[in-house]
C-alpha positions as CSV (number, residue, x, y, z in Angstrom):
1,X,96.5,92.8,94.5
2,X,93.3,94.3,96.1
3,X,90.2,93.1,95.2
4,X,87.8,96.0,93.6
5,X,84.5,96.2,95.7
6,X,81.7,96.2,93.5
7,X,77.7,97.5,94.5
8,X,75.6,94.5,95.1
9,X,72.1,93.2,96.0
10,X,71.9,90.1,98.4
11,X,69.6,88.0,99.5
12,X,70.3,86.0,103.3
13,X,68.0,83.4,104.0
14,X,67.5,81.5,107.5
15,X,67.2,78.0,105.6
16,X,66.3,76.3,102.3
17,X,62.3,78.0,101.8
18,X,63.2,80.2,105.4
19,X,62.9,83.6,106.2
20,X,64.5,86.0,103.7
21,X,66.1,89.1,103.7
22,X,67.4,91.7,100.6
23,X,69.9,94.4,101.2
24,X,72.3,96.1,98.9
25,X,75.9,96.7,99.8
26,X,79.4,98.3,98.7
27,X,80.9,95.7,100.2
28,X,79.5,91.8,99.4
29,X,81.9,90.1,101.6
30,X,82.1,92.2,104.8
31,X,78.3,92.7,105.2
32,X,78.0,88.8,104.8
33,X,80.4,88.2,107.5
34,X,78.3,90.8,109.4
35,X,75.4,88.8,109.0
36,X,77.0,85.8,110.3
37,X,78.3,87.1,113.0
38,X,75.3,89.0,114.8
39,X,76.8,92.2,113.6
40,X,73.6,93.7,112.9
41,X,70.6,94.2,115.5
42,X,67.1,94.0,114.0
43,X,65.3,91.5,111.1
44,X,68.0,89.6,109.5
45,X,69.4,88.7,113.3
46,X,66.2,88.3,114.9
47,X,65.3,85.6,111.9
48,X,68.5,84.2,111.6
49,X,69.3,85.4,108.3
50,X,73.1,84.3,107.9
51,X,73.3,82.2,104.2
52,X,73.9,84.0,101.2
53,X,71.6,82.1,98.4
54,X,71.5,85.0,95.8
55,X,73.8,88.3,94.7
56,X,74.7,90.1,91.8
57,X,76.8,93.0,91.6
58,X,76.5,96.5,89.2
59,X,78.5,99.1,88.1
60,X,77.1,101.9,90.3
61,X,75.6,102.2,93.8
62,X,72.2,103.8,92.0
63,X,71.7,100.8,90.4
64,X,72.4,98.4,92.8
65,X,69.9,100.4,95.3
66,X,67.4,100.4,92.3
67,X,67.2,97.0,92.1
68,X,67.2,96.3,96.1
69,X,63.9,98.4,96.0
70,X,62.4,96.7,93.3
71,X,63.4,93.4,94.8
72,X,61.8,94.2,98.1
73,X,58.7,95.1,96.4
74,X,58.7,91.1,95.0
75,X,55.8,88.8,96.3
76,X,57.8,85.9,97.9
77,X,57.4,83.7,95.3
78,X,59.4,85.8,92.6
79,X,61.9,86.2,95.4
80,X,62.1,82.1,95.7
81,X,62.1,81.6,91.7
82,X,64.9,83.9,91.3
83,X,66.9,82.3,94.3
84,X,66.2,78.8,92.6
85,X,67.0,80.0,88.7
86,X,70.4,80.8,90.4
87,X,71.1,78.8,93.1
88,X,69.1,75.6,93.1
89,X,70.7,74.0,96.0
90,X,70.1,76.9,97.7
91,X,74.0,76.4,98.6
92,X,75.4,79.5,100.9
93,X,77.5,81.2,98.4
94,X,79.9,83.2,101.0
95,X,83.2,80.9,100.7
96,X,82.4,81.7,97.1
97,X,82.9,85.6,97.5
98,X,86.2,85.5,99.2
C-alpha cells in the first residue's frame, strides 16, 4: 500500500535549545532525509540543522505554507514553547515518519 504524502510544516533543529530552522513540505520524510544528508546548500546545512523536533501536517499545500509563514514570523521563544508542548525531550521524530 502507498503511503499518502500529506503538506507539512517542520521544524529541524541543530541540538536540544540549537539553531532552528522551519520549512514546509509535500513530502515530510524525503526532505528530512535531505536534511540529514547535506542535500541542501545554505542555512539548515551550514547550522547543522538535521533533527526533526516538530511537524504537523494539513489538508492542502495553502495551508501548510500559511502556517510556515506565520511560524517564521515567531520570536524564538514561541518557536521553543511550541517545540517543547510537543516534543519535550526534544527527541528527533524522523524514525517516527517512516
Amino acid at each position: 500500500m502507498a503511503r499518502i504524502i500529506l503538506p507539512a510544516v517542520y521544524i529541524v533543529a541543530s541540538q536540544r535549545n540549537g539553531t532552528l530552522y522551519t520549512g514546509v513540505t509535500s513530502n515530510l520524510p524525503q526532505r528530512i532525509w535531505q536534511h540529514k544528508n547535506g542535500f541542501f546548500k545554505g542555512f539548515s546545512r551550514k547550522h547543522s540543522c538535521v533533527i526533526l523536533v516538530y511537524y504537523t501536517v494539513f489538508d492542502t499545500m495553502e495551508q501548510a505554507i500559511l502556517a510556515e509563514k506565520r511560524i517564521k514570523e515567531w520570536h524564538r521563544n514561541w518557536k521553543l514553547n511550541l517545540i517543547e508542548k510537543h516534543n519535550p525531550a526534544w527527541s528527533d521524530l524522523y524514525e517516527s515518519i517512516l
